[in-house]
N, C-alpha and C positions, 0 to 999 in steps of 0.2 A: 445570382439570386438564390435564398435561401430555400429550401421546401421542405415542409413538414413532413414527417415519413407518415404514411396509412392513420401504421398502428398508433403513433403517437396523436395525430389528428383527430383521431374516435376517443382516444381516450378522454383529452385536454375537452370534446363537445358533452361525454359523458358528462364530464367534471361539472361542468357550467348549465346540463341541464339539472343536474340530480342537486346542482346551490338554488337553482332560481326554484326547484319544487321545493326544497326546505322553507326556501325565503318567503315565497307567494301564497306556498298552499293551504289552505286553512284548516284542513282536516287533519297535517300533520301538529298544527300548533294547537288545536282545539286535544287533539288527544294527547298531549303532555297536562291536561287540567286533570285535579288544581295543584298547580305545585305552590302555593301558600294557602295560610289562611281563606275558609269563606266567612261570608259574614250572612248571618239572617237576621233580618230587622223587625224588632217586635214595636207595634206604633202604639201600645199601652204598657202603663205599669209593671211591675214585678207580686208575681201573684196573684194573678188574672189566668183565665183559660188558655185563651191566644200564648202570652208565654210558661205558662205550664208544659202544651204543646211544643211551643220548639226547643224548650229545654229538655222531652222528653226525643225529642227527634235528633236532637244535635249528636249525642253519642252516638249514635244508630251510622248515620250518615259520615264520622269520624271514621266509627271502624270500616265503615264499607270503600272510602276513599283516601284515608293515608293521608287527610292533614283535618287538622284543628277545624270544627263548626263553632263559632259564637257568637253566645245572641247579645243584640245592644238592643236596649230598651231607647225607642224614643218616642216620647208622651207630646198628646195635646191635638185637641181640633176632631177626637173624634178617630185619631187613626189616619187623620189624613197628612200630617205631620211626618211621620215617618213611610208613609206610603209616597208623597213625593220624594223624599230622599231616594227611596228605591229606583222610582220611575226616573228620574234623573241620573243613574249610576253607571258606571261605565257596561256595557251588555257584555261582560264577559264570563259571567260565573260564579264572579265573587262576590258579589252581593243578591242577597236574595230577601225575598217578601212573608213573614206570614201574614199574610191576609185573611180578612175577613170577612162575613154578611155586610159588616156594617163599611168597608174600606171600598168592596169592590162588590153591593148589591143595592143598599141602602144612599148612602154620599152621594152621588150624584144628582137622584134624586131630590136628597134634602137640604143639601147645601145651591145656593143661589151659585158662586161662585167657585170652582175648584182647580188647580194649579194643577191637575194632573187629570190622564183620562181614563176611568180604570178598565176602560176594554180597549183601547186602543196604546196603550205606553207601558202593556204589561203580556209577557208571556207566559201564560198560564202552565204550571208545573204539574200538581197534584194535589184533590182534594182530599186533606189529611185526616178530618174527622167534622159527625155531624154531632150536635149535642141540643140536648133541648132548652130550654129556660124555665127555669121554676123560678114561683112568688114566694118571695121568703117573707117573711118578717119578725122584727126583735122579739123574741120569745116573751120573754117577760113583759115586755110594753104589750104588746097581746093579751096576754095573763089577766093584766090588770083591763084592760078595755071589753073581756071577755069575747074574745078572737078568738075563734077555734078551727072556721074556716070560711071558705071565701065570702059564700051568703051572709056571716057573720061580718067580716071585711067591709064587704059592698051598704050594706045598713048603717055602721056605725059611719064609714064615711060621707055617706047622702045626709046623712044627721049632721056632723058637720062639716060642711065643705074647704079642702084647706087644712083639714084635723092633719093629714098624713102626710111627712117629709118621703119624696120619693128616690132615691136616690141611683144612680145610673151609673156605669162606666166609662159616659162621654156622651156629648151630643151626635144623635146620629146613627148610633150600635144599636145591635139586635134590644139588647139590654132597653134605654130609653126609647126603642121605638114599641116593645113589648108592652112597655107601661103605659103610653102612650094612646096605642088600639084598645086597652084593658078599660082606659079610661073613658075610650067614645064607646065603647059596647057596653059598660055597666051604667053609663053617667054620671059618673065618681069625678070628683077634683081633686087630682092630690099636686103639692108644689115640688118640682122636678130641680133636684141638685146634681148637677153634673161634674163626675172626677175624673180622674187622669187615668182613671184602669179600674179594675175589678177588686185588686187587690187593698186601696184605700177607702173605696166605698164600701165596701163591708168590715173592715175595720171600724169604720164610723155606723155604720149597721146597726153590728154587734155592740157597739159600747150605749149605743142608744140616740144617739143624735139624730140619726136616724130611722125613720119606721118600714119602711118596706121597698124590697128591690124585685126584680125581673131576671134576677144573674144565668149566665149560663152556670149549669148544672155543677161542672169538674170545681172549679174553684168554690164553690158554695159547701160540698157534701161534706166537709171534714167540719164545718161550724155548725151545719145539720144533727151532725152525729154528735158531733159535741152539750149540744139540747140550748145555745147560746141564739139559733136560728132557730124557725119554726116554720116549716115548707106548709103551703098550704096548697101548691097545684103547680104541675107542670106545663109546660105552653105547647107542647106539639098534642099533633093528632092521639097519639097511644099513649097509654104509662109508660113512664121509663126502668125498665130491668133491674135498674140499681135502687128503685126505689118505688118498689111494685103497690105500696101501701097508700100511695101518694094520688090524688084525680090528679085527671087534665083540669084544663080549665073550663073547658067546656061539659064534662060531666060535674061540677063544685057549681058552678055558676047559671044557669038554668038556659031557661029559652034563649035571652038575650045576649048569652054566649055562645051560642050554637055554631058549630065552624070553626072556633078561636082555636088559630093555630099560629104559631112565632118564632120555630127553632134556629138555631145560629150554623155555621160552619164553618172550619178554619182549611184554608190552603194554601202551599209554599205556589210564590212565585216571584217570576224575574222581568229583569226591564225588556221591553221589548226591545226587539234583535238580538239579544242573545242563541248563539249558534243551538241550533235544534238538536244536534247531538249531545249536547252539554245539560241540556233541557230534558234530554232519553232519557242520559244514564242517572238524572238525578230521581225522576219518576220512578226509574226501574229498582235503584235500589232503597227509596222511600216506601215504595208499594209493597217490596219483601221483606221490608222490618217494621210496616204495620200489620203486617201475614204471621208475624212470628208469633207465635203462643204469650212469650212473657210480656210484649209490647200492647198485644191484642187482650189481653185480660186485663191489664193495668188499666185498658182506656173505658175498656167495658166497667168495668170496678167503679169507675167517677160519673157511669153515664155517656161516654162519649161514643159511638160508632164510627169503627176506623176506615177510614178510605183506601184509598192508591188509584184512581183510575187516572186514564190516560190523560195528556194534555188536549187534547181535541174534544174528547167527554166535558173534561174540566172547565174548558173555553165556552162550550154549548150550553150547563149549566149556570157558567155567570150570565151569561146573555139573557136568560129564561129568567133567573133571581132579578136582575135589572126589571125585566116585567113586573112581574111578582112585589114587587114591595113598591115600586111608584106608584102600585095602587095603596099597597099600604097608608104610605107616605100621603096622598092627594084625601083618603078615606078620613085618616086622623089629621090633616087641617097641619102638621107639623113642619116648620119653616127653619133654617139655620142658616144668618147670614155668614 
């Protein structure tokens, strides 16, 4: 009979433990990520806030982890289009969400049916920025209706109901549900055309097809500044910093606005179960390159306030928004099959 000597016997169990912790252990395979490409999934247009944001995050996140961030746009339904893609993606890391008010505070409420759950099939990363919503509309169709602001607005439209094309980012978004409450609080009619992002509805805006939007802020200010838009009120609680000359809505629009508040937020996230260490280090190094000076002035510059809190914060806040806007949602009567 043959016998293994000692030394050799310790060695050969070494060998066979230290394969089955390579093999089995998930904290050694979680920390070889990402060895490819990630992908983060914008569920609107090109030229809209949401991917303005993760086109501004994508570099950030490149340099801090050593492979390629890129974003794929996929349109339609409001966001929820490309939010199932997420939810259904393999939880490993490589695909991730920017999310939105309207994907993961708003939809659920407003849609009858939805193919995903967004507090159950998503693990919440990091709230990347808040930004408010301003009333824009076509300067010059303005001009000529003599629009100068909102009390101005709200009159000619009760004059005739229907006069004003509204135009949105989708069914569903902060955007259409902004215009939405605007319109149960003023008692205004305007007809609600909904597109594929931010970035075609103001195109169409600006050329005049349309008369007045609810945009978030970041994608709006550069057509502001241009004098092609004509901001007439911000929708959160305070002015916004970028644009200190600007009311709310609630100080432009009187008693019967009082309260009227509507701002958006954008945050990465990923499918649920994805390993929570993978989920750490993306938080940790998103939250220190929204900290950075050049990052943090840029987003201030458009209006937006930068996040990074934690996933547990960020988890406790969607939960609260989920509140928050099915009142919304029930208050303005707004349905989306």
């Amino acid at each position: 009979m043959h016998f293994v000597k000692p030394t050799r016997r310790l060695a050969l169990s070494c060998a066979a433990l230290l394969t089955t912790v390579f093999i089995a252990s998930p904290v050694w395979s979680q920390a070889a990520w990402p060895t490819r490409p990630v992908k983060i999934v914008v569920p609107f247009a090109p030229g809209g806030t949401t991917d303005l944001l993760a086109r501004a995050m994508a570099p950030e996140l490149q340099k801090a982890f050593g492979q390629p961030f890129v974003v794929e746009n996929r349109v339609g339904a409001g966001g929820n289009i490309g939010a199932d893609v997420v939810a259904k993606s393999t939880p490993d890391g490589y695909t991730l969400l920017m999310g939105t008010v309207g994907t993961h505070g708003i939809n659920k409420a407003l849609y009858t049916r939805l193919a995903f759950d967004p507090q159950k099939d998503f693990a919440p990363i990091t709230l990347v920025a808040g930004v408010p919503n301003v009333m824009v509309v076509n300067a010059d169709k303005a001009r000529a209706a003599g629009i100068g602001n909102v009390a101005d607005f709200i009159r000619v439209a009760k004059a005739s109901p229907g006069k004003f094309n509204m135009a949105s980012s989708g069914n569903g978004t902060s955007i259409h549900m902004a215009g939405e409450l605007f319109k149960t609080r003023s008692g205004t009619y305007m007809i609600h055309f909904p597109f594929g992002g931010s970035g075609p509805a103001l195109l169409s805006l600006a050329g005049g097809d349309m008369d007045v939007m609810f945009d978030n802020l970041p994608s709006s200010m550069q057509l502001i500044k241009s004098g092609k838009l004509k901001a007439l009120a911000v929708t959160s609680a305070q002015r916004s910093a970028a644009l200190p000359d600007v009311p709310t809505v609630e100080e432009a629009g009187g008693p019967a606005l009082k309260g009227f508040e509507a701002s958006s937020w954008f945050g990465l996230l990923a499918p649920a179960g994805t390993p929570p260490d993978i989920v750490s280090r993306i938080q940790q190094e998103a939250a220190k390159s929204l900290g950075t000076p050049s990052i943090k002035e840029k987003l201030l510059a458009q209006g937006a306030v930068p996040g990074g809190n934690t996933p547990q914060q960020f988890a406790a806040f969607i939960d609260a928004e989920h509140i928050k806007w099915a009142q919304v949602v029930k208050t303005s009567g707004a349905k989306v099959d």
